[in-house]
N, C-alpha and C positions, 0 to 999 in steps of 0.2 A: 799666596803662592799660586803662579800660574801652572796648571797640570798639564796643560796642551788638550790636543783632542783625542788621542790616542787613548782607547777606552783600557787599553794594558798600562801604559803609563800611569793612567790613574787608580788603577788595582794596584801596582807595586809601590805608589808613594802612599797609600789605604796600606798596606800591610807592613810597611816599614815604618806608617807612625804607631799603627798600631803595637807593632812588636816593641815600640820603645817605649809605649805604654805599659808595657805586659802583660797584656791581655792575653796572649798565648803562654802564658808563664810553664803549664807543664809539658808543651810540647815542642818542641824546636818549628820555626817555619821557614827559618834561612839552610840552608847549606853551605856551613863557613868551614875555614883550612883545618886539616884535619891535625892534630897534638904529633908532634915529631918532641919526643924528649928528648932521645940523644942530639939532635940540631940545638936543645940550649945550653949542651954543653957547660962549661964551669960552672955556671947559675947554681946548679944541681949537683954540684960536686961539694963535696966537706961540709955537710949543712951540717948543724949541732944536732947535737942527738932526741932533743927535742923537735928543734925544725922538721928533721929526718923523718923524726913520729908522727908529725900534722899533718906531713908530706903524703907520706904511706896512707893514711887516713882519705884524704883526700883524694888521693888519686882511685883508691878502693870506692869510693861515694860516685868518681868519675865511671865507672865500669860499670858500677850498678844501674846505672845511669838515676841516680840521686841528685840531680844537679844543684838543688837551692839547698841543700847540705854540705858538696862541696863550693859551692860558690863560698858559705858562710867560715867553713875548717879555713879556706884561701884566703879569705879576707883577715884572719888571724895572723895567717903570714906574712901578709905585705902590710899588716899593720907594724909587727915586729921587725920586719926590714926590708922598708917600701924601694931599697933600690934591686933588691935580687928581682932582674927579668923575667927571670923563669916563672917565679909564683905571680906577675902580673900576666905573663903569655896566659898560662892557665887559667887562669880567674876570668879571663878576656873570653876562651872557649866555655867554660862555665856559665856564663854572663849569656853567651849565643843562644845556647842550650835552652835557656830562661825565655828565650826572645828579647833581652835587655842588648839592645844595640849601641844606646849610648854608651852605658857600664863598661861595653867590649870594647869599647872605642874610644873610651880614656886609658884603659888598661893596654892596650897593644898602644898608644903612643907613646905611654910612657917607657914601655920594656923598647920600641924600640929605637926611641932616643940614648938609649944608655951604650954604657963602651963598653968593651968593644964592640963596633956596629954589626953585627951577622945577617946573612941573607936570610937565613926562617924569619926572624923579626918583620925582615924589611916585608918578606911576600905576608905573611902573618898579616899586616899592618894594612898592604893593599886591598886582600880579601876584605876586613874589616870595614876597610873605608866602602869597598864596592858596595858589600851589602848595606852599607849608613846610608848609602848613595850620595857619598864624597868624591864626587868623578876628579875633581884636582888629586885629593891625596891618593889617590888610587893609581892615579897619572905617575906622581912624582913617586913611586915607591915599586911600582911597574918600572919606570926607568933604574932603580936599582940595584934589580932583578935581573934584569932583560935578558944580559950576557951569561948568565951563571947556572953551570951544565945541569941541573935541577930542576931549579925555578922557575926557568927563562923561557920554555915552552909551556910552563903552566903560565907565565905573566903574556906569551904572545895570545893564549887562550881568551886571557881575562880582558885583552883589550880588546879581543875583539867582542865580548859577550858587551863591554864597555859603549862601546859603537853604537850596539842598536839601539 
């Protein structure tokens, strides 16, 4: 893999293989999109009352900032119903937290291929890929964002941080 000569460029693909190694396991070294629950919407609505419990659990392990505790309650959940978005969006911020980029970045593509399509997903997905340093999917998930009164100044942000 050619790094260029750019001694930053080659610091940021050193720290993005590194984080997908996990070698920073306890401490975050990306700053990825920040947990919007209400944006995943139904995901999060009517969970069983178990679901509810691992939910609560987990999100508590999120606050504490516990991440390799909630990452593992969340892999419970999307073990037990790998199509609800929501518990893959969070396992995906879980996963960041870790410095596991790739984990994040299977998990936001699958929540946001699911239906119905929502723009947290979409911008969710783009951040994800920026940090994997997926400049396509970054591209394609920026485009759509772009229009949408929330997002759309944080996706003109990202393309441009994209750029350099």
């Amino acid at each position: 893999m050619a790094f260029g000569n750019s001694t930053g460029v080659k610091l940021r693909y050193l720290f993005l293989l590194l984080a997908a190694a996990g070698a920073f396991a306890d401490s975050p070294i990306v700053s990825g999109p920040e947990l919007d629950l209400p944006a995943l919407g139904d995901s999060l609505r009517n969970l069983k009352s178990e679901e509810q419990r691992i939910f609560d659990e987990a999100a508590q392990l999120i606050q504490r900032k516990e991440h390799s505790l909630a990452f593992l309650t969340l892999s419970r959940l999307v073990e037990n119903n790998p199509k609800n978005s929501a518990f893959r969006v969070i396992r995906a911020y879980a996963a960041l937290q870790l410095g596991n980029l790739v984990g994040a970045l299977g998990d936001a593509r699958v929540a946001e291929a699911a239906r119905p399509h929502q723009p947290y997903r979409c911008w969710f997905l783009a951040k994800v890929a920026f940090l994997a340093g997926d400049g396509a999917l970054t591209r394609r998930e920026i485009g759509h964002v772009a229009k949408h009164p929330v997002y759309g100044p944080q996706a003109a942000e990202l393309r441009k941080q994209l750029r350099k």
